[in-house]
N, C-alpha and C positions, 0 to 999 in steps of 0.2 A: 775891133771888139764891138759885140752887140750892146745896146743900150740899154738890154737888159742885166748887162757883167757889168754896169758903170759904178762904180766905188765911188761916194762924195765924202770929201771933207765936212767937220763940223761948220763951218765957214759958209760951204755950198749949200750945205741943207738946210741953216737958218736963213739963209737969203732967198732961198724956194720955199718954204716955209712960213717968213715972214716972222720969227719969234727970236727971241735974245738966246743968249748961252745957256745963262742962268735954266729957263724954260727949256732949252734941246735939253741940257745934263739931268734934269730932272724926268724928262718922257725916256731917255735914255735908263735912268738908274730905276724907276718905276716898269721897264719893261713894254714900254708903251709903243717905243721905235727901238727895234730890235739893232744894233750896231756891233762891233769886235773892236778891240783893241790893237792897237801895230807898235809896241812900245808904250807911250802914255799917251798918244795920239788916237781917239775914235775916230772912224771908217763906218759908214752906212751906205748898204748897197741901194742906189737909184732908186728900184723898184720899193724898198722900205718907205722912202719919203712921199713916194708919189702914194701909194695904196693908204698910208697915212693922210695923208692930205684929201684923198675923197672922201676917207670914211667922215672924216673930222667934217668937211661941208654936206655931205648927206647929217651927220647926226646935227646941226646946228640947222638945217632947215627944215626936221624935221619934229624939234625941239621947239620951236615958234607954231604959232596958230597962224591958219591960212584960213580964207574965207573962200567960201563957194561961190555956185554963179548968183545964187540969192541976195547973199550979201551977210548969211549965216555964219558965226566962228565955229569952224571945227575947231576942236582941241585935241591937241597931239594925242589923247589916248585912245581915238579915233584911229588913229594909225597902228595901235598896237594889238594886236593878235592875243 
């Protein structure tokens, strides 16, 4: 099976992840990481956790201020359109 069909446990995803139960059931029940149920057991398919995870480090770096080659602070709303 492709690694794009790969099904992870809640177990798998907080350890790719790196956040507690408590935090997955909350992104879970908030709609945040999209998952199904198999009995009382959640199921997130690979590709949820991973597309999760870059948006979350893109919006966290680009939520902090960066400096240019000047030595100037842009501020994030420099990056907003």
């Amino acid at each position: 099976m492709s690694d794009n069909y790969e099904i992870w446990t809640t177990d798998e995803v907080m350890d790719y992840l790196l956040v507690g139960r408590n935090t997955l059931y909350n992104l879970l029940r908030k709609g945040k990481i999209k998952g199904f149920k198999i009995g009382s057991c959640w199921k997130i398919p690979k590709i949820v956790a991973v597309v999760y995870y870059i948006f979350d480090v893109l919006h966290s770096f680009l939520d902090k201020s960066c400096t240019d080659t000047t030595g100037d602070i842009i501020k994030k709303e420099t990056f907003r359109s």
